[in-house]
Phi, psi and omega in degrees: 000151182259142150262120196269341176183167175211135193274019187269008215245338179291186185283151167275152172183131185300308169338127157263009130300310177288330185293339210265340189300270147012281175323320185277318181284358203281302193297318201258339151309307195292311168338298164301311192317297177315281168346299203273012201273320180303322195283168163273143189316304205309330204252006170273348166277317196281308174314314178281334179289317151257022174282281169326335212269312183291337170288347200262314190275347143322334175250034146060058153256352177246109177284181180287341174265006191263309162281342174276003167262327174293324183280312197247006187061169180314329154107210189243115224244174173246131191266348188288322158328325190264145171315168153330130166237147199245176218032044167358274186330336205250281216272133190245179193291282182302359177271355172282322183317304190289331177312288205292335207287311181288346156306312169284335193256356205251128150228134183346300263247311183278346170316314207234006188214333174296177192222093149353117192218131154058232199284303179243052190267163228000182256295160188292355185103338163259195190061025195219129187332163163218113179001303166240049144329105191100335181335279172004274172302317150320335192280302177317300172288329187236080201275329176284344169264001157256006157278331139348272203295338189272351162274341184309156181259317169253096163314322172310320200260325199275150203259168206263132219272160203041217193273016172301330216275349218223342189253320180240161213236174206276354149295283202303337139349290168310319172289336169295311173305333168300335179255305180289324191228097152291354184250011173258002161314318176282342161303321188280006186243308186298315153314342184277311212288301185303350191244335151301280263227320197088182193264034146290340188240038193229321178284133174266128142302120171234129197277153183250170191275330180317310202266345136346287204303309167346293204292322148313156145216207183307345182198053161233104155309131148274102181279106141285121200263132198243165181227186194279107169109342186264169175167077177336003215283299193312321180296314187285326166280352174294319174306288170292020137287297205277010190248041178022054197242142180260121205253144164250169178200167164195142212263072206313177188169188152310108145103359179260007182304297212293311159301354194257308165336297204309310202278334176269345186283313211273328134337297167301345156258338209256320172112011181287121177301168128221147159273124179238121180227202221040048193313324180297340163269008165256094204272293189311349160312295179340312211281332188287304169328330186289283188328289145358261177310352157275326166336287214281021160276323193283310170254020171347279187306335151285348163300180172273155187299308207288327204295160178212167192224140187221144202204140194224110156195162188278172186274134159198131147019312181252021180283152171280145195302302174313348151315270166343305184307295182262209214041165198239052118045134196193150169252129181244036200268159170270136185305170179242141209089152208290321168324297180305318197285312183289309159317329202276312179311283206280357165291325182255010189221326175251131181261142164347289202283356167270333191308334171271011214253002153299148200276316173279054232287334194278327193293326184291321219278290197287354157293329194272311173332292208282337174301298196283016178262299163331308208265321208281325206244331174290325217257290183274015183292342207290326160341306200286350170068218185305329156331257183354279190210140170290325155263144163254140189265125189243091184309177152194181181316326186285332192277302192302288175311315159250024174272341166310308208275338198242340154313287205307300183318307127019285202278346202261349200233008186221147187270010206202160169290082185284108168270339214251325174296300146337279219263004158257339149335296181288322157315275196274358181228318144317317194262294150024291209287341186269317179288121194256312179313166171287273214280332142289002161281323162306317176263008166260352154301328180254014175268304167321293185314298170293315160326311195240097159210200195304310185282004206256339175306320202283143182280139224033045131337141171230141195260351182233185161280330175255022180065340167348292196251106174216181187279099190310139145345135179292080160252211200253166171333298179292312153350291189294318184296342162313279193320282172342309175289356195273329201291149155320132187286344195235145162297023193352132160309271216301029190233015145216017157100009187265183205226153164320282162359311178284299186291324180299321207279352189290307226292314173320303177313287183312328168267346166250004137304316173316293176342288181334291169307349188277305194281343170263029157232011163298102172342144172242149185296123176284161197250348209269042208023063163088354189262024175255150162278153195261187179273001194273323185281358188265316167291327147329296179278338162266018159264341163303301188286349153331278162343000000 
């Protein structure tokens, strides 16, 4: 059995209240940790967001009506009821629905003392100051100063005009965002997570191949789930150089079932890896791959200790659950955002000790800045969907390595800088090669041509107009990643040539899927009077019966 934390593994402390504290978050970090290494980035969001959500309202600070207005909105309102609402123009009906519902219905007392049950668990919301008392009439009178705070880029940190500021926390907080800027909700729920929690459960965690590896042995498969643009191949034979391991591989198909056998009988004497990738296209396969990976389960003890078995597929219906199951789940996507992306280039592509080892080491170092700024700004334009690329392209990690290796040759065999040589190499034929439209090829040709020219050698350089993103002084290894951590965690448009506008309508998309995935994973209440278990009483008893 893997072991996911172990609690000899946490912080120490004599205090037994502090000790069990210390334990539990030590267990609900590795967890996440462990957890997201499986998932897709879009769903490493979603994950952290009710992991946290679920922790609050159990220890009863997010009460039940406070959540069900964040999750299902206001519901069905009597509008004759409600003040007048002004500024028409501005403000719209459901977002007014929701103002009064939280003036009338939200009240302090539950906020802060109640214990959250099932769906709409704890106090009903009254019998208590109530938070936003007054909203209403405030909005109406003072508008440019609550219009003010709903333009602010962090609402979470900035504080709320007049005495709003001192009454409500920092979840409700979310339902004014939910009403005023609906498309800045999914920032704003990863800052509540990040201002709970810290940035462990707020940042998605990416696993190293070192830390993969761990997780494996002699018959537990490691699965990679590929996405549009990932492709593990490459990481792994670079990972079995260094670990001196000899990786074999195949390519599933028609007619590779017996050889995928083969390769795996002979790997269980030699201590030999194999990769076996794509599995989805050998649907008629699955039942032998079930079979197989229970085999080597079976001889644990006769395998060679070193073999390991590595498996590649896109997600389908028929792969097997018992696979899944025992198996190690693993992500290969590139992270979101530019900050995230650039780390990621020099954490999986450049080693400490090559990084000084080019004959031009200052000309590589700020080439390589702009180059992996480049790879970093093609990969996320793709949010923006047809703004972005007209096709979506599925760049990877492989594009980014060689154009890395053949810069460096470049600079080691020429007494001058082929810049006109560089950029057609890296354009039309490493990134290139992919790009089918006309016109997208016209813009990752100038998206390059500024990232790589004569001038990007100069110190502050700038990759943008506002300078956020510019080329740090040619320092050591550790220097740029310093640097790298420093960038903004959100993306600024212009920093792809866009108008606010193209990020609100992405940022929009993105927070109300979030919503979505939240509310269809909400327990739904039974009808039959009462005699279904909810999910918590059903995990209850099978942790008794554990006991």
């Amino acid at each position: 059995r893997r072991v996911l934390f172990r609690s000899q593994d946490s912080e120490k402390h004599d205090d037994l209240a502090t000790r069990l504290g210390l334990i539990i978050e030590y267990s609900t970090k590795a967890m996440f940790k462990f957890v997201c290494g499986g998932l897709f980035e879009k769903d490493k969001i979603l994950f952290s967001a009710l992991l946290v959500f679920q922790i609050l309202r159990n220890a009863g600070q997010i009460a039940g009506p406070e959540w069900t207005l964040l999750v299902r909105g206001p519901g069905i309102v009597d509008r004759d009821l409600q003040p007048t609402r002004p500024h028409q123009e501005v403000i719209t009906e459901p977002m007014w629905d929701l103002l009064c519902k939280l003036e009338s219905d939200v009240g302090l007392a539950a906020s802060r003392g109640s214990r959250a049950s099932g769906d709409d668990g704890g106090d009903d919301g009254g019998g208590g100051p109530r938070p936003f008392d007054g909203l209403t009439a405030s909005i109406a009178e003072h508008w440019d100063q609550w219009r003010e705070w709903a333009m602010c880029d962090d609402q979470i940190k900035a504080p709320l005009p007049f005495g709003f500021k001192d009454a409500v926390n920092e979840f409700q907080k979310l339902l004014l965002i939910k009403a005023f800027c609906e498309s800045k909700q999914l920032l704003a729920i990863n800052a509540y997570v990040r201002s709970t929690f810290g940035d462990e459960l707020a940042d998605s965690p990416s696993a190293t191949m070192a830390e993969i590896y761990e997780e494996t042995n002699n018959f537990t498969p490691c699965i990679f789930v590929l996405s549009v643009g990932s492709d593990p191949t490459g990481m792994l034979f670079k990972f079995s150089m260094e670990k001196k391991k000899k990786m074999e591989l195949v390519s599933l198909g028609q007619g590779q079932g017996p050889v995928a056998v083969n390769l795996v009988d002979e790997g269980c004497k030699t201590g030999d890896w194999v990769l076996l990738q794509n599995c989805m296209l050998a649907k008629s396969w699955m039942n032998d791959l079930e079979a197989m990976v229970f085999g080597l389960a079976e001889k644990q003890e006769e395998n060679h200790a070193e073999f390991r078995l590595f498996l590649t597929s896109k997600p389908a219906p028929y792969f097997p659950v018992s696979v899944l199951q025992n198996g190690v789940k693993m992500t290969n996507e590139p992270p979101k955002g530019l900050r995230a992306n650039m780390i990621r280039s020099y954490t999986n592509l450049i080693k400490p000790e090559d990084f000084e080892s080019c004959k031009k080491k200052e000309e590589f170092k700020m080439i390589l800045c702009g180059l992996c700024f480049f790879h970093a700004n093609i990969l996320e334009r793709r949010k923006f969907g047809p703004l972005g690329w007209n096709i979506r392209y599925a760049f990877d990690e492989s594009d980014l390595e060689t154009s890395i290796n053949i810069m460096r040759r470049f600079l080691n065999e020429q007494d001058v800088v082929p810049w006109d040589a560089l950029r057609y190499v890296t354009g039309h034929i490493n990134y290139g090669g992919r790009v089918t439209d006309d016109w997208d090829r016209r813009t990752l040709m100038t998206i390059l041509g500024g990232a790589m020219q004569t001038a990007v050698l100069t110190e502050g350089f700038k990759f943008s107009p506002s300078g956020t993103y510019h080329s740090p002084p040619a320092g050591s290894y550790d220097e740029y990643k310093a640097y790298f951590a420093t960038l903004p965690l959100v993306d600024n448009p212009e920093v792809f040539g866009m108008h606010d506008n193209a990020n609100t309508t992405f940022m929009t998309t993105e927070s109300n899927g979030l919503m979505s995935a939240i509310l269809q994973l909400q327990p739904r209440a039974s009808g039959g009077g009462g005699a279904m278990k909810g999910p918590d009483e059903i995990v209850m008893e099978c942790a008794d019966a554990l006991v």
